[in-house]
Steps between C-alpha positions, in 0.01 A plus 500: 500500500648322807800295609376138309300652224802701395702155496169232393458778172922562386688242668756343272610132516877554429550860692453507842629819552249684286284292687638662816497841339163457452415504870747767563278808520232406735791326731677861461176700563444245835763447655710821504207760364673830463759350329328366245535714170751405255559576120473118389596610101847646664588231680389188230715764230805476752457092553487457089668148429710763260608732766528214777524181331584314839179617683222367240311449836465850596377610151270252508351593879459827362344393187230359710500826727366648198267227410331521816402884426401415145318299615297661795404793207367244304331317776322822637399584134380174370126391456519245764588727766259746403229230490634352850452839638140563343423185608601519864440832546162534623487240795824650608393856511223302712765327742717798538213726596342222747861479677630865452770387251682818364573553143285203350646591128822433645449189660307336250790595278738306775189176560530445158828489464561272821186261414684463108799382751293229723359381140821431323640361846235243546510393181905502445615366823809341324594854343472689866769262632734569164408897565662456884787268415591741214514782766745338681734350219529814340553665856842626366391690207262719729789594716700565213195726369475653818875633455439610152190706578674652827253408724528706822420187681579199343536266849105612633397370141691179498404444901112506325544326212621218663242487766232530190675196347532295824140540623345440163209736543314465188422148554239629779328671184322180510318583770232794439559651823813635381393703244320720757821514698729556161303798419492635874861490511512688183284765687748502736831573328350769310347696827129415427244414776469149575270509783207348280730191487515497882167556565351293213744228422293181499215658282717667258674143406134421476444746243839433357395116436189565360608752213784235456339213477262665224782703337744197441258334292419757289892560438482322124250755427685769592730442272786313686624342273630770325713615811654135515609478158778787598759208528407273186771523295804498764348166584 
């Protein structure tokens, strides 16, 4: 799963730090990338409200560290991703071969992921502004993380986080055309060729829309609604 979905499926009203936790992984794995592998269970065992009972807020950042790769295993295992994926799979094999788009198993894996994102953000506009202004009220907890975990460096992080809270960037979800670019940067951080983005930009977000547009639909059906009940009873 991806940044929202993470926060749209777990989020809880009265914890904004777990909330923040929750996010904590992919913003690890994005901004500073070969720092990015921590022991979560050490660290939420060394923030217990038993062992530090003035930091509650670490333990609970960490506590949704945890949740967040819970989560993802479930995700990636559950009948609606495996149904998104038969579903979608054919006409993207199609796209990637018509624009020379490497490793289509792998970025159908990443479309679906980043399409679930655009659905929950067009439909939960009111939650994508609590997801940013939690980022930056809890700001002191992730520094305070950062220190805990030893992270080699802690100011590169911090210099991206708050760029990715100031510029917002999920809100441009909204517009298709993104999606194409989302998935080219993730291309792009992990060494991949991105030249069929170059070359092939306009009809690739054609191809994009068109699987979208009939995919969103069908989401109910796909059992959806099963992946949005992971929150029910924190509400």
């Amino acid at each position: 799963m991806n940044f929202f979905s993470h926060f749209m499926v777990d989020h809880q009203i009265h914890r904004p730090n777990f909330n923040v936790g929750l996010i904590a992984p992919d913003l690890l794995r994005n901004f500073t990338p070969k720092h990015c592998k921590f022991d979560f269970v050490d660290f939420q065992q060394q923030t217990s409200n038993h062992a530090h009972p003035n930091n509650p807020a670490l333990h609970d950042f960490f506590s949704g560290c945890l949740q967040h790769i819970e989560r993802d295993k479930e995700f990636h295992q559950s009948p609606f991703f495996q149904e998104a994926y038969q579903t979608l799979r054919e006409s993207w094999r199609n796209t990637c071969l018509e624009f020379n788009i490497p490793k289509y198993w792998f970025s159908l894996h990443v479309l679906i992921e980043i399409m679930l994102d655009k659905y929950f953000i067009d439909n939960n506009l009111e939650k994508l502004t609590l997801f940013y202004s939690q980022l930056v009220s809890e700001r002191n907890t992730v520094e305070e993380a950062l220190e805990l975990l030893q992270h080699p460096q802690p100011q590169t992080f911090l210099e991206r986080y708050d760029r990715f809270c100031e510029i917002r960037y999920l809100f441009h979800y909204q517009d298709i055309n993104r999606v194409a670019f989302a998935m080219h940067r993730i291309y792009m951080q992990i060494g991949l060729d991105t030249q069929w983005y170059e070359q092939h930009e306009s009809a690739i977000v054609s191809a994009i829309s068109n699987i979208y547009e009939r995919w969103h639909v069908q989401l109910p059906e796909l059992g959806l609604d099963e992946i949005q009940r992971g929150n029910e009873s924190h509400q």
